[in-house]
VOKOLMAR-660809 format. One record per residue (C-alpha): y, z negated, x negated; residue number from 1. Coordinates in steps of 0.001 Angstrom, whole numbers, m for minus. Layout:
! residues N
((Y, Z, X), NUM) ...
END
This chain:
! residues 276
((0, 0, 0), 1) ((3304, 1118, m1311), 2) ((6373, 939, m295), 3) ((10432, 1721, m1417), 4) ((11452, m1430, 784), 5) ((9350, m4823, 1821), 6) ((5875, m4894, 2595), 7) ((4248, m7222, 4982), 8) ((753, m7817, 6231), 9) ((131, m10125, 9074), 10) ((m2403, m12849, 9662), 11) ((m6305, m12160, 8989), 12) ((m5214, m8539, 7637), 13) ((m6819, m6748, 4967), 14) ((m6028, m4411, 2098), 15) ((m8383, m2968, m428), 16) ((m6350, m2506, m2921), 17) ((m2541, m3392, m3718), 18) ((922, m4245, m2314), 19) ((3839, m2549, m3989), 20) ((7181, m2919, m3175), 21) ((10757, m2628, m4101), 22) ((12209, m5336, m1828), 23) ((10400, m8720, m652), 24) ((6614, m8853, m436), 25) ((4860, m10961, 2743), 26) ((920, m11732, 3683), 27) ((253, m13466, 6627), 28) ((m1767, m16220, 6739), 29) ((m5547, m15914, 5810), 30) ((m4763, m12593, 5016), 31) ((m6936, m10647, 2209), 32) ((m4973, m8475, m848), 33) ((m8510, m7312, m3116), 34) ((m5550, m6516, m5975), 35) ((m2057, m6838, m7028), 36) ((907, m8521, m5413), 37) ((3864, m6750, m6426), 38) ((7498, m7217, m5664), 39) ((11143, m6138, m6736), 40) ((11829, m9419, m4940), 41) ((9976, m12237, m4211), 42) ((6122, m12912, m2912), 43) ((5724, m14862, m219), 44) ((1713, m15820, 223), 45) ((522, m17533, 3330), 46) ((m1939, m20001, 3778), 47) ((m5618, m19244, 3170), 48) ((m4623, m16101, 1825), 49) ((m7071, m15035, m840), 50) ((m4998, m12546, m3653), 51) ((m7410, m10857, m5849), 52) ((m5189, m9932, m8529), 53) ((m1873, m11361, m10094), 54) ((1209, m12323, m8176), 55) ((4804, m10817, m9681), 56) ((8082, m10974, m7997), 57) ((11317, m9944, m9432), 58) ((13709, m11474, m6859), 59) ((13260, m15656, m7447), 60) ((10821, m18009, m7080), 61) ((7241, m16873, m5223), 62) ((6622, m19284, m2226), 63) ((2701, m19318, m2399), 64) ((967, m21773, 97), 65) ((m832, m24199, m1805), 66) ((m4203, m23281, 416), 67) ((m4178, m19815, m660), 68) ((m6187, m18300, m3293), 69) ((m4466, m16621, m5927), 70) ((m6036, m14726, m9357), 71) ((m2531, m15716, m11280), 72) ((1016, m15882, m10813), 73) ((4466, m16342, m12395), 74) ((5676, m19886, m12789), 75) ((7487, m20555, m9762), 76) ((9619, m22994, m11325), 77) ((11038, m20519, m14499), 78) ((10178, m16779, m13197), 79) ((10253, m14297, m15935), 80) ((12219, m11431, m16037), 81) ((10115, m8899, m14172), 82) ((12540, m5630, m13971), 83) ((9193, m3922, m15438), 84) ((8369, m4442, m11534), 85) ((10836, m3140, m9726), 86) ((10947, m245, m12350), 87) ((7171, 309, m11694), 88) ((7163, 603, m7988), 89) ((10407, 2935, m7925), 90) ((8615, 5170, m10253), 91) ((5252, 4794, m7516), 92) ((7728, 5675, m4640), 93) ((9089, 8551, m7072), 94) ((5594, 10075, m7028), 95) ((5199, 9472, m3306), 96) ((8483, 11882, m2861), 97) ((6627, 14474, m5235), 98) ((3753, 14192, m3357), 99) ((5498, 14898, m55), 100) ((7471, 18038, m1547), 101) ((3754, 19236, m2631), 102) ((2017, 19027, 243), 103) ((5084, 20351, 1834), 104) ((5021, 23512, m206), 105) ((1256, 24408, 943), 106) ((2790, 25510, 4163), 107) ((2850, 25119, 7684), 108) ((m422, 26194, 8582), 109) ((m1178, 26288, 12403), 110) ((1843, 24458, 14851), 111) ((586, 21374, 16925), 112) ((1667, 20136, 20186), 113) ((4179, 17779, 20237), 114) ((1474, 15457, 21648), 115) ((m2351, 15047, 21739), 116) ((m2818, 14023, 25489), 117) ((m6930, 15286, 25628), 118) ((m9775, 14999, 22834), 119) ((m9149, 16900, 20583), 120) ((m11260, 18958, 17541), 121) ((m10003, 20616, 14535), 122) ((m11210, 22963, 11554), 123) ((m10296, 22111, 8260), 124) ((m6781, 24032, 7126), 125) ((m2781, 23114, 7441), 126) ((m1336, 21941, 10658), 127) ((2581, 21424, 11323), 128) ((4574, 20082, 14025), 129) ((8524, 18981, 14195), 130) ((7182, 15546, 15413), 131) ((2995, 15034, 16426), 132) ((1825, 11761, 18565), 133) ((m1814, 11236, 19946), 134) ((m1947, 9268, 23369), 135) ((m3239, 6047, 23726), 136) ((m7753, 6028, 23650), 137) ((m7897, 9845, 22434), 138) ((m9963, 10781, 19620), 139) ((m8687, 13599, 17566), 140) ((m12395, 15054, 15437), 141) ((m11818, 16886, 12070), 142) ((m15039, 19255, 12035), 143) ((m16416, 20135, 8919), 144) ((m18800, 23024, 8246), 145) ((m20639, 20919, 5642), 146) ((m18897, 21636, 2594), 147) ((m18377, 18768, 529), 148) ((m14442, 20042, m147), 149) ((m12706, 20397, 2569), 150) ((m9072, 19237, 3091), 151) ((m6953, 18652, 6420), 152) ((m3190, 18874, 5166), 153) ((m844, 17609, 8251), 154) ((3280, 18763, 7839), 155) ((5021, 16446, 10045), 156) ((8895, 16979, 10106), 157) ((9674, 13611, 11848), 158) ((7574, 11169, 13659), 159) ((3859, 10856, 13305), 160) ((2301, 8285, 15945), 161) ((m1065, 7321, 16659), 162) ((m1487, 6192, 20023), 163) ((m2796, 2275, 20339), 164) ((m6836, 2584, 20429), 165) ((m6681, 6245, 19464), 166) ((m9214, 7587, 16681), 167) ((m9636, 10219, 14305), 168) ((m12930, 10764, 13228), 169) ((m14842, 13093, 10991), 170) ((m18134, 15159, 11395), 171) ((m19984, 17358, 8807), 172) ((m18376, 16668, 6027), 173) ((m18982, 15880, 2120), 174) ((m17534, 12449, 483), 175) ((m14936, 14304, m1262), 176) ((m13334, 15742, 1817), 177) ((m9720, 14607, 1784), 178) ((m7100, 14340, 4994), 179) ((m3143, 13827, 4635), 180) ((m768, 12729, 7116), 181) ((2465, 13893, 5630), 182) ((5663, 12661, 7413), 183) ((7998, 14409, 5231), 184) ((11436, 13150, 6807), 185) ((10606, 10407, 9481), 186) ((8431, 7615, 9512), 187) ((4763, 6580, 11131), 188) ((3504, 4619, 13572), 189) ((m265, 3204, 14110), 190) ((m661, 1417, 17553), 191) ((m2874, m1503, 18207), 192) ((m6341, m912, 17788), 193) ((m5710, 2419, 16662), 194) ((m8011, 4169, 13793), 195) ((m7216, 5981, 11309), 196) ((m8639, 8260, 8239), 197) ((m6817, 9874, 5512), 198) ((m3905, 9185, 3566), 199) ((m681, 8457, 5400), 200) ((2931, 9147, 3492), 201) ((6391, 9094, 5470), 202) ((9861, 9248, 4067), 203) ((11004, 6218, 5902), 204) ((8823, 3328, 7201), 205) ((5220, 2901, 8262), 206) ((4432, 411, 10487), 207) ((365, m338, 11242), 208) ((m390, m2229, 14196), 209) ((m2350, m5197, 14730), 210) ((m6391, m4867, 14761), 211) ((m5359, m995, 13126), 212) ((m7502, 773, 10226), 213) ((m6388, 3078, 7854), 214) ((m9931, 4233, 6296), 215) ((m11264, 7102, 4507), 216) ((m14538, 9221, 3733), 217) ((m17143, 7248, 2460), 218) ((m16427, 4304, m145), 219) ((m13049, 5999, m808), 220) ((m9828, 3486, 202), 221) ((m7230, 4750, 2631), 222) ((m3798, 4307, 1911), 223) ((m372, 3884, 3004), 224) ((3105, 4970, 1047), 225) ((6755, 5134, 2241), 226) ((8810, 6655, m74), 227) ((12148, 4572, 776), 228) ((11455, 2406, 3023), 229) ((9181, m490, 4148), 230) ((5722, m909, 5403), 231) ((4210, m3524, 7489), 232) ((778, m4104, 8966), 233) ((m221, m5990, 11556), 234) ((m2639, m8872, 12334), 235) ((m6171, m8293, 11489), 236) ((m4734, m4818, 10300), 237) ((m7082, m2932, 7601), 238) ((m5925, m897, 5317), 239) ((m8112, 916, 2605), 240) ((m11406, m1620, 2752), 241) ((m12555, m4114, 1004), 242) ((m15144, m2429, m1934), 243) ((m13582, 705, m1531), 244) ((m13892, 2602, m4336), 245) ((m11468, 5723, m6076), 246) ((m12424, 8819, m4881), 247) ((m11243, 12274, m4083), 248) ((m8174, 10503, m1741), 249) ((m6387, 8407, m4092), 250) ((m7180, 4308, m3901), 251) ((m4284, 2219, m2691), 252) ((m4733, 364, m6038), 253) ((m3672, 3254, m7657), 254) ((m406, 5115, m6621), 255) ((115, 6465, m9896), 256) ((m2559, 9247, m9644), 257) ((m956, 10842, m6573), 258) ((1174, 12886, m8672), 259) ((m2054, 14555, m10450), 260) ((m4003, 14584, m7564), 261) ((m713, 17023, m5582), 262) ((m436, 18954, m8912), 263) ((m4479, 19828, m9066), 264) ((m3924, 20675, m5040), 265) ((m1591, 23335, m6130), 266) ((m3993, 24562, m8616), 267) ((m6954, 24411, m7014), 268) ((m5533, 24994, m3536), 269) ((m8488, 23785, m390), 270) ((m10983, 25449, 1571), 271) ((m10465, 26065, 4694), 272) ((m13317, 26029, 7436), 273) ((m14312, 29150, 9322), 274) ((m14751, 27564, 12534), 275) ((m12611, 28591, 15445), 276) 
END
């Protein structure tokens, strides 16, 4: 999870993988973080909260609940200097912008609907709308025809919302299919209950509602980035999975590869599926 603002997850959430942010950094009580805390300002760490990785905040003192369970973290009573942070996650959210120009300049592809009101199935390929929403309980299928590359590239101008309790889902396809939701100058909504697969980036903010998943193909973690602003997750929220593992999507514990992983798209380019 990455984002150019604050970051917060709310109570009993998980993320496999780690929080980035530029501003202020917030997990909700008996929340789960399987890596790094990171934050241009301060970390705030509920209670029960189990961090699997170090806690850094550049903004003050970290207020970490003494019942939480933390791998390391600054002294609270002399922080460090930690601009290294704040310079780290603005070069992430840097990346994140040249991602979104990248998958921006494979094209529009095939125009969506505004919104998904009826089940829906698609072929791999590009897909573009000005703004794209599914309605509440739909289930949007990406059909593979077995191959184990296939990509789904989505070019949203503004919004992007899943509908609370909608689904995507994925048939027929390898583990190193890949699927990216790319809100290029708006933001993204998940609703409550929602699910969702692939990689989500958004100019603006991302918000994930409570009981949400963002998941991916296989072991590999989904992931969230905003490129300016902040991201927050809701109660019992997943993001990525715990023991999810790197794989053709990038890992949320590892932003920095998003860059390569755009520039070998342009290279290498995807397949797209014959289906009608």
């Amino acid at each position: 999870m990455l984002s150019g603002g604050v970051a917060t997850t709310g109570a009993n959430s998980l993320v496999g993988g780690s929080v980035l942010a530029n501003g202020a950094v917030t997990t909700g009580d008996n929340g789960d973080v399987t890596g790094d805390v990171w934050s241009g300002g301060f970390a705030t760490i509920g209670a029960n909260s189990d961090i699997g990785g170090n806690v850094d905040g550049d903004g003050g003192a970290n207020v970490i609940s003494a019942s939480a369970n933390v791998g390391s973290q600054n002294d609270v009573n002399t922080p460090p200097d930690l601009s290294a942070v704040r310079t780290d996650v603005l070069a992430e959210a840097q990346q994140v912008k040249d991602a979104q120009v990248a998958l921006f300049n494979k094209g529009m592809g095939t125009t969506l609907a505004a919104t998904m009101t009826t089940n829906t199935t698609l072929a791999a390929g590009i897909y573009s709308a000005a703004s794209f929403s599914t309605t509440a309980g739909t289930t949007l299928t990406l059909e593979g025809d077995g191959s184990d590359d296939l990509s789904w590239i989505f070019n949203i101008a503004d919004i992007l919302a899943f509908g609370g309790t909608s689904k995507i889902v994925m048939t027929n396809v390898g583990a190193n299919a890949s699927v990216y939701w790319n809100s290029y100058d708006g933001y993204i909504s998940s609703g409550d209950g929602s699910s969702v697969i692939g990689t989500l980036l958004a100019k603006t903010y991302i918000m994930i509602g409570a009981n949400a998943s963002v998941l991916n193909i296989g072991t590999s973690c989904g992931a969230v980035y905003s490129a300016t602003s902040y991201v927050t997750a809701g109660d019992s929220a997943i993001i990525g999975g715990k023991g999810c593992s790197k794989g053709t999507v990038v890992s949320v514990s590892e932003p920095a590869s998003l860059g390569l992983l755009m520039a070998a798209l342009a290279f290498l380019g995807f397949r797209r599926s014959q289906k009608a």
